[in-house]
FIKOL-459592 format. One record per atom (N, C-alpha, C, O): atom name; x, y, z. Coordinates in steps of 0.1 Angstrom, whole numbers. Each point is the difference from the previous one (the first is absolute). Layout:
% residues N
   at      px      py      pz
   CA       X       Y       Z
...
***
This chain:
% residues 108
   at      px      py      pz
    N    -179    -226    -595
   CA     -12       7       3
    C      -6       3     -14
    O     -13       2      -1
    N      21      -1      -8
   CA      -3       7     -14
    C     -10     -12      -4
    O     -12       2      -3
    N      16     -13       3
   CA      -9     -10      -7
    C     -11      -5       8
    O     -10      -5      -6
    N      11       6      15
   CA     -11       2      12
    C     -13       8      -2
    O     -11      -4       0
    N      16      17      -3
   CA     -10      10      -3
    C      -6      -2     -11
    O     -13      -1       0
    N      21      -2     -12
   CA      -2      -2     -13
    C      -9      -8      -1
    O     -11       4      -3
    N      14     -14       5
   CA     -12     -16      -3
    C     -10      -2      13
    O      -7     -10      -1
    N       7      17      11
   CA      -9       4      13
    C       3     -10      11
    O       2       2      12
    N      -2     -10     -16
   CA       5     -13       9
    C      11      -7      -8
    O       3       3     -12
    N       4     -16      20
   CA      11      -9      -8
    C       3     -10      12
    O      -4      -1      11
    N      11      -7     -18
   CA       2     -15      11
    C      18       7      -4
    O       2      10      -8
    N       8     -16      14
   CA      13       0      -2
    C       4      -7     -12
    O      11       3      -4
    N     -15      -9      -2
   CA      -2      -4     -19
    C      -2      13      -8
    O       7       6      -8
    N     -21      -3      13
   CA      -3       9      -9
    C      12      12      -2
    O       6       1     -11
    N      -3       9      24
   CA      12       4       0
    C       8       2      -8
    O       2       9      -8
    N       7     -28      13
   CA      12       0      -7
    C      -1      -3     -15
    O      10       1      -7
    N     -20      -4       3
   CA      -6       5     -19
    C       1       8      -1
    O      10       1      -7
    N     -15      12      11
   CA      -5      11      -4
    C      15      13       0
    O       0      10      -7
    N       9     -13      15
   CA      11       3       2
    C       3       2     -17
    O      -2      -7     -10
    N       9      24      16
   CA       8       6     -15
    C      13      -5       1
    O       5      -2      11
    N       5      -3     -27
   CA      13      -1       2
    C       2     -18      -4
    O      -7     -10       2
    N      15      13      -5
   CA       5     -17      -7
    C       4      -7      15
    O      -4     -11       5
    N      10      19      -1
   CA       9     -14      10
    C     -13       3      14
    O      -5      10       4
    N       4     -24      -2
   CA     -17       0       7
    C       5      -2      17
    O      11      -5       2
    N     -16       8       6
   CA       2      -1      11
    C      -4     -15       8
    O     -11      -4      -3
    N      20      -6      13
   CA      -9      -8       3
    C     -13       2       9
    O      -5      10       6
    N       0     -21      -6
   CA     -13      -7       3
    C      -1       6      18
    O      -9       5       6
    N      21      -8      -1
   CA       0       5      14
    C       1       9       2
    O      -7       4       9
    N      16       7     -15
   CA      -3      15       1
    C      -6       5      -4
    O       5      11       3
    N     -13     -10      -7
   CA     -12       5      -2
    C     -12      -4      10
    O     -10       7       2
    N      11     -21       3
   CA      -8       0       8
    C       3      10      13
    O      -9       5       7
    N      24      -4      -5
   CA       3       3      14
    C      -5      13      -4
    O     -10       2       8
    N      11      10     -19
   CA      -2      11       0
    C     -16       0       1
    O      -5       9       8
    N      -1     -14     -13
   CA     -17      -3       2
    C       1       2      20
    O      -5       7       9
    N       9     -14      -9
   CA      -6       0      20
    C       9      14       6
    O      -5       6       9
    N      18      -2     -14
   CA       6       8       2
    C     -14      10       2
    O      -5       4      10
    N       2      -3     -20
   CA     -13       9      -5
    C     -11       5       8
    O      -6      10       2
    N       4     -25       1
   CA     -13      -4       7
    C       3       6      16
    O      -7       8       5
    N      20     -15       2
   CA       0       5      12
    C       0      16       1
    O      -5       5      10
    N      11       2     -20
   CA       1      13       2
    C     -12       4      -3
    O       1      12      -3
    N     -14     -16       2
   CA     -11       3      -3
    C      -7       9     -16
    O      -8       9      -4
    N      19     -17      -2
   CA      -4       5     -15
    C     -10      -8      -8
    O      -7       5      -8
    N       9     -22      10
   CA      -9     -12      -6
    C      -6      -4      12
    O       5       2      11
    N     -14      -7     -15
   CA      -8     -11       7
    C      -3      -8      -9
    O      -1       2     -13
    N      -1     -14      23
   CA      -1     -14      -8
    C     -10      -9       3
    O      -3      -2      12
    N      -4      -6     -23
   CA     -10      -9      -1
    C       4     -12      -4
    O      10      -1      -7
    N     -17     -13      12
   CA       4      -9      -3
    C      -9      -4     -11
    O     -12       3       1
    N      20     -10     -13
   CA      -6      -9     -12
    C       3      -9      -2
    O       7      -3     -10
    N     -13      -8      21
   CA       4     -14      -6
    C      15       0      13
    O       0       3      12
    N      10      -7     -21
   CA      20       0       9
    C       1      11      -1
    O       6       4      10
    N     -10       7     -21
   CA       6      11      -4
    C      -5      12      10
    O     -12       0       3
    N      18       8       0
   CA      -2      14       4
    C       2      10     -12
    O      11       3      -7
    N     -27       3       6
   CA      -1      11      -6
    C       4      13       6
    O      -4       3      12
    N      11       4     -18
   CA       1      16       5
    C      -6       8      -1
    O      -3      -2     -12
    N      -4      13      16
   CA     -10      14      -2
    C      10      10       4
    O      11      -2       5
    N     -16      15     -10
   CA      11       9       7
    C     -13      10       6
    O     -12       1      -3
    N      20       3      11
   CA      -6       1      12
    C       2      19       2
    O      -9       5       7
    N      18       4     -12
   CA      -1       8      -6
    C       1       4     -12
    O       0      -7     -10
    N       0      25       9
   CA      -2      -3     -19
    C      13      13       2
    O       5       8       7
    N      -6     -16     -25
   CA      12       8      -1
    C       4      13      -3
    O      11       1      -4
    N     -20      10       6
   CA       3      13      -3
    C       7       2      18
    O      12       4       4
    N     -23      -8       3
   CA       9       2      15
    C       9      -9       4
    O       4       1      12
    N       2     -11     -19
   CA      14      -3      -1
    C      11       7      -4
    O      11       0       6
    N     -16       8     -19
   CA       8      10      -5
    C       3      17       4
    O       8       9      -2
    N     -18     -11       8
   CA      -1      15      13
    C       9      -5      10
    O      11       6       0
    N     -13     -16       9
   CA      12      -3      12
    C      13       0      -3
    O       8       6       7
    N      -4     -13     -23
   CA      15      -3      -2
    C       6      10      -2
    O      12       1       2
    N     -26      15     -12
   CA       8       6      -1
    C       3      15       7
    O       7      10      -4
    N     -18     -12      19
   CA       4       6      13
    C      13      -4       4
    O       8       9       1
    N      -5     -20       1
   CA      11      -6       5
    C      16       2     -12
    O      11       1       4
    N     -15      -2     -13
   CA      13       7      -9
    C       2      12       3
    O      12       4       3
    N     -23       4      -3
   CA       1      22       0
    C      11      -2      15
    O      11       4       0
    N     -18     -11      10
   CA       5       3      13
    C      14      -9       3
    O       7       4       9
    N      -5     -14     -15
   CA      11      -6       2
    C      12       8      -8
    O      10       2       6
    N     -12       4     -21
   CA      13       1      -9
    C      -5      16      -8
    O       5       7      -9
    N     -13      -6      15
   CA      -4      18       0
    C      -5       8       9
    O      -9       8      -1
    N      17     -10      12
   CA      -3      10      13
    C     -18       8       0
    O      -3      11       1
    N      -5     -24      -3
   CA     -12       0       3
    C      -3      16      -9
    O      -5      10       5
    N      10     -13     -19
   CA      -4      15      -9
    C      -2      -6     -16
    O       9      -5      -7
    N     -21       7       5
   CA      -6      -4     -10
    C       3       7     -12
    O      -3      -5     -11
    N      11      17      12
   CA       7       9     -10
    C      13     -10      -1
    O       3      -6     -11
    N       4       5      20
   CA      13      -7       1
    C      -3     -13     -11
    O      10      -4      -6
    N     -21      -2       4
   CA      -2     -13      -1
    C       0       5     -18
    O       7      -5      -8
    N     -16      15       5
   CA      -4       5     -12
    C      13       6     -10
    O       4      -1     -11
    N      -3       7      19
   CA      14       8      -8
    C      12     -12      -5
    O       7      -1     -10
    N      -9      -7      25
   CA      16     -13      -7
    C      -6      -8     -13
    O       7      -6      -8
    N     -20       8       8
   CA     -10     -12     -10
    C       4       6     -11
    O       6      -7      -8
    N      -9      19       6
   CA       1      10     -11
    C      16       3      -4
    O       7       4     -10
    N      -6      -6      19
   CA      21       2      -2
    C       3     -15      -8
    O       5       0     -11
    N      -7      -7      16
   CA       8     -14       1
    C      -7     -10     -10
    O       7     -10      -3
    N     -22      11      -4
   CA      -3      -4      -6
    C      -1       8     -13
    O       0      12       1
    N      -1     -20     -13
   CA       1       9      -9
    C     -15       2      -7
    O      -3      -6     -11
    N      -5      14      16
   CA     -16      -1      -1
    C       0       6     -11
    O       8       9      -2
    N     -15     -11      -6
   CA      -5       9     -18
    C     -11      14       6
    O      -6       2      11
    N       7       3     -21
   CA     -12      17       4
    C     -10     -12       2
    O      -5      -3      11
    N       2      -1     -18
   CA     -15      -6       0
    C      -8      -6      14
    O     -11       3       5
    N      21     -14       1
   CA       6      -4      15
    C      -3      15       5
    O     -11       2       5
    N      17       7      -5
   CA       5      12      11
    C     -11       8      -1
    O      -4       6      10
    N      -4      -4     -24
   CA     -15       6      -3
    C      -7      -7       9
    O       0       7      10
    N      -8     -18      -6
   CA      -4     -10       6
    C       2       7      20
    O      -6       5       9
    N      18     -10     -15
   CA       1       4      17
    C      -2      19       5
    O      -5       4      10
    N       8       2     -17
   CA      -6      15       1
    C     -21      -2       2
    O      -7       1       9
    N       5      -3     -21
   CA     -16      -4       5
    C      -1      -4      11
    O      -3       9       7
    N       4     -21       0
   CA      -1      -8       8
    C       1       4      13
    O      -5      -5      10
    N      19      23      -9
   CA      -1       7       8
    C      -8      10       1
    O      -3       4      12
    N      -1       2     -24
   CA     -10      13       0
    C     -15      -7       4
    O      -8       8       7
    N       4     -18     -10
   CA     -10      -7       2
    C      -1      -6      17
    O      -9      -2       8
    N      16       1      -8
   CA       2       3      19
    C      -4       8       8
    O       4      -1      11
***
């Protein structure tokens, strides 16, 4: 989806180019995750020529709202402190990071 969003559209080439990381994925998995996508109503697709183009079909700030509804309530008893405190425990954030996130609350 990342490269989706990024380049706005992509054919299953484009994709598997644009893919981070040395060891590259094949040509078919990536297509299968492309329709994976599509049925679950994340891409939709255009035809170019043989090729199907992808669009995405949501954006991704409300991708990142749902996944991270669904983390709070799966592995933090639906508690957004629970979620905050393990972040702040478990990660090793600098003042500057933890300055940031204080704003970000008082500005709330």
């Amino acid at each position: 989806m990342d490269v989706v969003w990024r380049l706005g559209s992509a054919n299953t080439a484009d994709v598997l180019k644009a893919l981070p990381g040395d060891e590259q994925l094949a040509y078919t998995t990536v297509l299968t995750t492309l329709r994976i996508l599509e049925e679950k109503g994340y891409l939709r697709h255009t035809k170019d020529g043989k090729s199907f183009v992808y669009h995405p079909v949501v954006d991704r700030a409300e991708v990142r709202r749902g996944a991270l509804r669904h983390l709070v309530s799966r592995f933090f008893q639906n508690s957004p402190e629970l979620l905050v405190s393990n972040l702040i425990a478990d990660e090793q954030l600098t003042p500057k990071h933890l300055q940031r996130l204080k704003k970000m609350i008082e500005e709330r």
